[in-house]
N, C-alpha and C positions, 0 to 999 in steps of 0.2 A: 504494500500500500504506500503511496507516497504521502509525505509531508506534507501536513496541510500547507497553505498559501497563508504567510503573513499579512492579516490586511489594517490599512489604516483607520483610521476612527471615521472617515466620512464615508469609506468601503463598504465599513458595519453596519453604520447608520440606515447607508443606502439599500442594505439587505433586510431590516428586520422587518418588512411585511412581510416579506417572501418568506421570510425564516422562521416568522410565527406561520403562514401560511403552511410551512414543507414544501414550497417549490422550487428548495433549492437542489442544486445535487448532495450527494455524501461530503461531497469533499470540501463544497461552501458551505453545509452547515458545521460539520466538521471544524473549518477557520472561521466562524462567525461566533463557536460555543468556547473555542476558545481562547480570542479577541474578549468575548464578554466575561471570561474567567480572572481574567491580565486588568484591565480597563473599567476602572470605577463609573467614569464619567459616562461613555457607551452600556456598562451595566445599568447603570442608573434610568437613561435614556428608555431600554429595553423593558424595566419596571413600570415607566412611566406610562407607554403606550402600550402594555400588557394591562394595566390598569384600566385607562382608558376604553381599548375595547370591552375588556370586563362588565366595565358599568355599561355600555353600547347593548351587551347583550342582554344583560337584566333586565335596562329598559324596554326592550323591545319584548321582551318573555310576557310583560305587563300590556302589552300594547295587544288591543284585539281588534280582528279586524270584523268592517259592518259584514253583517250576514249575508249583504247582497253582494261585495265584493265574495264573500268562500261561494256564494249559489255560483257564478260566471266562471269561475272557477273550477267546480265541480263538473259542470255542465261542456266548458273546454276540454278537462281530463280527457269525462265522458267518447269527445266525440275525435 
């Protein structure tokens, strides 16, 4: 297996949707897990917008949608 790839803080940055995603390869999350191991400031970063989506999902677990939006819905499956 090779060595992961050293990356810089704006590298990391630039990966952590993808890397909360999983669309990275092995080998980018690989240097992205270990980037956020090394690097307070990027770990912090990584907390932050793990948070954020967090709460994104709660709100929305809350949120219901009108009946007549799930009928059109249903009715599309359907067809």
């Amino acid at each position: 297996m090779n060595k992961p790839t050293h990356l810089s803080c704006k590298d990391c940055v630039d990966r952590l949707g993808d890397f909360v995603d999983r669309e990275l390869t092995a080998e980018e999350i690989t240097a992205v897990e270990q980037h956020l191991e090394e690097c307070f400031g990027c770990s912090r970063e990584f907390r932050f917008e793990g948070a954020v989506l967090e709460s994104i999902k709660v709100t929305l677990r809350r949120v219901q949608a009108p009946p007549s939006l799930l009928e059109k819905i249903r009715r599309s499956l359907d067809s």
